[in-house]
N, C-alpha and C positions, 0 to 999 in steps of 0.2 A: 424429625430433625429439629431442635430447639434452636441451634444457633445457623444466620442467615450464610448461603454463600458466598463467599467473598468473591468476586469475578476482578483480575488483575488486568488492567489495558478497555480501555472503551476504543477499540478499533473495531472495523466490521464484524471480528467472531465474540469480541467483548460482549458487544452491542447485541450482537442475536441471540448470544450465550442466556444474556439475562432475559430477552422478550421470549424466547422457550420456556426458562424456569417459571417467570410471572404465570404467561398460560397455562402450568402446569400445578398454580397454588403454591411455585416454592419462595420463599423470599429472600430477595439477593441485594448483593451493597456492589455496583461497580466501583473500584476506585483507579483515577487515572491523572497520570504525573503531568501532562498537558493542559495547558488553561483552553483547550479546546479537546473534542473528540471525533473521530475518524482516523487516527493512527495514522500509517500512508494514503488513507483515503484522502486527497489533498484539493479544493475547489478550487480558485483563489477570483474573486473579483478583479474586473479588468477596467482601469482607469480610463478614463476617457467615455469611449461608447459604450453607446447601450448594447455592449455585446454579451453578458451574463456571467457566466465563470470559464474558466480555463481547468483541466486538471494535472496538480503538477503530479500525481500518483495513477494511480489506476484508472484505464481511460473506458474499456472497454471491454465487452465479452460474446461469447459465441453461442447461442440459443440454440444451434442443433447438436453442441454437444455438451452443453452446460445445463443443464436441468434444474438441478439446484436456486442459481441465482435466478435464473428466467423464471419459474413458477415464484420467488418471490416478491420480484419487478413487479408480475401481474397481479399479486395477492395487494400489494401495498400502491398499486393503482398507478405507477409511475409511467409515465410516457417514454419512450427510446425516439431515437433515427438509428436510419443504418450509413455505417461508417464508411465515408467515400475513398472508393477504390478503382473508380474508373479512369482509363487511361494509363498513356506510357508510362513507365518505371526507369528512374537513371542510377544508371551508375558510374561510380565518380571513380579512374583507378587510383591520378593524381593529379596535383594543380598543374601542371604540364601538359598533358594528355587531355583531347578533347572528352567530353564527358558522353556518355555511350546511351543514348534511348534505344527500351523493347517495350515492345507488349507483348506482355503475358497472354496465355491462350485463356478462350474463356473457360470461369469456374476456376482455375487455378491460384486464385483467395478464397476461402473462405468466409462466409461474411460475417461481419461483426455489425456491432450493435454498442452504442453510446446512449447515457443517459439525458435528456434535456433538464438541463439546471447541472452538468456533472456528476460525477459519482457520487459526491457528496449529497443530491437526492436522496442517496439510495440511505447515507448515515442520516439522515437528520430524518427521514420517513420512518428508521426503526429506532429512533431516541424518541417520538410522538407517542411511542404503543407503548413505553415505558412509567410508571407512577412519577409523580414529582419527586426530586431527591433520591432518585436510584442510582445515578450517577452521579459522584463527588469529585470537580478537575482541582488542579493542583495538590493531589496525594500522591505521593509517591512512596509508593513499599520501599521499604528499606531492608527490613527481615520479618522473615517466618520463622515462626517458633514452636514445639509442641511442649507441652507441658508437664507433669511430675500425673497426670490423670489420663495425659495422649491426647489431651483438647488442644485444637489448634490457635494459634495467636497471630495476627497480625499488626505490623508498626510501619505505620507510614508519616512521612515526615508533611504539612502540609506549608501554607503559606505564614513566615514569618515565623518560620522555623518549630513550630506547634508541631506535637506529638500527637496520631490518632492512634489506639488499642485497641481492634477490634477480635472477638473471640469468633469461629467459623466454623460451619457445619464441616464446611471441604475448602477448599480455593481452587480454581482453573484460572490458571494460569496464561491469559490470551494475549501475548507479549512475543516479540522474538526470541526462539531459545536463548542467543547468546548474552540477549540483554538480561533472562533470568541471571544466569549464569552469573555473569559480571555485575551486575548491581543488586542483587540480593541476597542477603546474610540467611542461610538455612540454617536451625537450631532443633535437632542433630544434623550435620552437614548431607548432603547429598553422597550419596553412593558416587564411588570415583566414574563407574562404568556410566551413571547418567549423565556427569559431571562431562565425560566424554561426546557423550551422544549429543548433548548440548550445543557441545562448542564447533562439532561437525556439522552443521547445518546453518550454513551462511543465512542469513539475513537478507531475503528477495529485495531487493532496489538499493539498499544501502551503501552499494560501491557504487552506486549509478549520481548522474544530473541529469536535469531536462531543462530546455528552454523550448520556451513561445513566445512565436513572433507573430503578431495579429495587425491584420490590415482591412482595408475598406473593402475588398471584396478578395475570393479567390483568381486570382488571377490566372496561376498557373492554368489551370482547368480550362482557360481559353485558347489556351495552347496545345492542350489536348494530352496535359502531366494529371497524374494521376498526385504528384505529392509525395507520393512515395521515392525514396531514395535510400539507395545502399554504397557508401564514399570509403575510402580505402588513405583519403587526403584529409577528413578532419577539418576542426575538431569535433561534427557530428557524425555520427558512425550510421545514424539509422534515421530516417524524418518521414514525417508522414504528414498529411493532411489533420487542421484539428480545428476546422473551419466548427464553426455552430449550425445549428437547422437554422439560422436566418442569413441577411445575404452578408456579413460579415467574413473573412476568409482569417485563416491561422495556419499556419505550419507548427508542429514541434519535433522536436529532435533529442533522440539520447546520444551520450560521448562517447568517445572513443578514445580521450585521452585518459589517463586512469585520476583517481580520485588525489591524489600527493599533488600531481601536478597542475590539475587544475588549483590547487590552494594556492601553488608557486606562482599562477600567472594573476588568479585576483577576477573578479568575476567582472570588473570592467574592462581588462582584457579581453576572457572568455567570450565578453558578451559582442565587443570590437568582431574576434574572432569569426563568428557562427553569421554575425552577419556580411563580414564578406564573403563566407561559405555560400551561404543563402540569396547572394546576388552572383555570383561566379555562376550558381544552379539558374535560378531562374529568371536570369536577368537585372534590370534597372529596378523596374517595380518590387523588384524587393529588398531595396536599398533604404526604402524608409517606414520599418513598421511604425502604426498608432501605437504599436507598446511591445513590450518584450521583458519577458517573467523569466527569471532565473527561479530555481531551487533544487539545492545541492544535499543530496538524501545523505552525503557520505559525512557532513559534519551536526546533521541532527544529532545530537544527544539522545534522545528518545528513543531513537532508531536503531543506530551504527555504532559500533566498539571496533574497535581498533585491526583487528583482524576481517571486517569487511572492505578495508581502504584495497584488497586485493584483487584484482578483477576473477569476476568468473571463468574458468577453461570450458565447464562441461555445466550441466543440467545438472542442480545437487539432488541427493538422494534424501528425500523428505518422508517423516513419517512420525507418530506420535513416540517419545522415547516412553520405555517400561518402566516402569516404575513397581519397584518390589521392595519388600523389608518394612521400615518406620515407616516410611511414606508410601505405603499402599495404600489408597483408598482416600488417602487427604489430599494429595495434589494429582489434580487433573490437567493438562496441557491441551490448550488450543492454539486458535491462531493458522495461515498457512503453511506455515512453516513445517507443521507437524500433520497436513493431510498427506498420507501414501499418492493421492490423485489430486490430477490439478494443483500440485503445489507451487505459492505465487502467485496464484490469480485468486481473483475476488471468489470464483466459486471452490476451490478449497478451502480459503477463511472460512466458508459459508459450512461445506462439509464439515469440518472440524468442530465447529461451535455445535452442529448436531449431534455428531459423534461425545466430545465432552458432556455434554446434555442427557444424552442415553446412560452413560456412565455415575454423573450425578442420582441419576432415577433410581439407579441398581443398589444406591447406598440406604434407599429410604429403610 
């Protein structure tokens, strides 16, 4: 294959997509619309203490039935803790009603497993195994094109409005379907039936927010909470523990309000909000986080189109769309969005970038 393949999104299946083909002697051009890479991978540094990063995206995963990302954790030498889940669980029905402590019987979690330095470890360990300039950030594809020969084109717009044309053995596509969908011009147009498939497969976190509120120590856990909470009163619907391996303590929380109305109230509201959630829960001591990290998946651009601002009912039905006709064989889809298994979690992204990868091979 003469020309390199183009790999669309430096998120975790971008990212493996291309340390596959390297290993494998092919050579590939990531390009990715972000002045940074990890996709929803999201770290973020925490002001003040030396407490390390927070993650506003993907926190964690499960080793006895994730194989995938767990043999590559241990390939690429990263360290874990395991994610604390000891102790009571509350539940919240409403702010009127006192709030209800159980414990869970034991074994009744599953145990998960966090990365030390955040997930973001896990991106920045598979961008090292990478050649210099295999990833290019602020590109964003704009259209695919094939040609008057069936070679394929790529045009992405870079900073300061600069034109890149690059010609491509294949593309795999490691993006949100819907963000294909919606921000890329295909030249001949996608098949309607993909067209559909596309837009049927919500975008994992994109209706969602998360907040973290980090303090000097776990306090709760002296009280014998687990951290964990399921509220029915808002506006976090779900919070757990997201303390670090040091003695620093963190709570984080997803919403329950949906994505429209959190924009109505304004994230100094929202943020007002969660912490009198988070003191009503666990008392006084959680009236004054060291800090508190908002990020709102639902107005990323990079992420979310307009059709994610809808909450999810059910578990969507994830899997790679077929692709037949002109575009057999030239676009390939990755990403979790398109693994059958584990879709939404990092070990799907991971599946998928394999699976796209097999399928590259098949072209040689």
């Amino acid at each position: 294959m003469k020309d390199p393949i183009i790999i669309v999104g430096a998120g975790l299946s971008g990212l493996r997509a291309a340390s596959l083909l390297i290993e494998k002697g092919m050579e590939c051009i990531v390009l990715e619309s972000r002045q940074r890479i990890g996709g929803r991978v999201l770290s973020s540094d925490v002001d003040g203490p030396d407490f390390g990063k927070v993650d506003l995206g993907p926190t964690w995963f499960w080793p006895e039935h994730e194989p995938t990302i767990t043999y590559l954790v241990e390939e690429l030498g990263l360290q874990t803790f395991v994610q604390h889940t000891e102790g009571a669980i509350l539940f919240e029905q409403s702010k009127n009603e006192p709030v209800q402590r159980h414990m869970l019987p034991k074994g009744a979690i599953q145990r998960s497993v966090r990365l030390i330095g955040g997930a973001q470890a896990l991106i920045d360990a598979l961008s090292e195994t990478l050649p210099e300039g295999t990833v290019e950030l602020n590109a964003c594809v704009t259209a695919i094109r094939m040609d008057e020969e069936g070679k394929v084109i790529v045009e992405a717009e870079q900073a300061g409005g600069r034109k890149k044309i690059i010609r491509a053995g294949a593309v795999i596509l490691a993006l949100p379907p819907r963000i294909v969908e919606r921000r890329i011009e295909f030249s001949p147009s996608l098949p309607d039936e993909i067209v559909k498939s596309l837009l049927d497969k919500p975008t994992w976190m994109a209706g969602q927010a998360k907040a973290v509120a980090i303090y000097e120590r776990p306090f709760w856990r002296e009280n014998g909470l687990s951290g964990q909470v399921t509220s029915w009163a808002g506006p976090l619907q779900e919070i757990h523990d997201a303390s670090p391996h040091t003695d620093y303590g963190a709570l984080f929380g997803f919403f329950g309000i949906p994505a429209n109305m959190r924009q109505e109230l304004g994230e100094e509201k929202i943020l007002e909000l969660v912490i009198e959630q988070l003191t009503r829960l666990f008392g006084a001591d959680a009236d004054q986080p060291l800090s508190l990290i908002y990020k709102d998946w639902s107005i990323d651009s990079h992420t979310a189109v307009e059709e994610d601002a809808a909450p999810l009912t059910s578990f969507p039905a994830y899997g790679p769309p077929v692709i037949t006709g002109t575009w057999e064989k030239k676009l390939i889809f990755a990403g979790t969005e398109t693994s059958p298994e584990h879709g939404g979690h990092l070990e799907g992204a991971l599946r998928s970038a394999e699976r796209a990868v097999m399928e590259v091979m098949e072209l040689k």
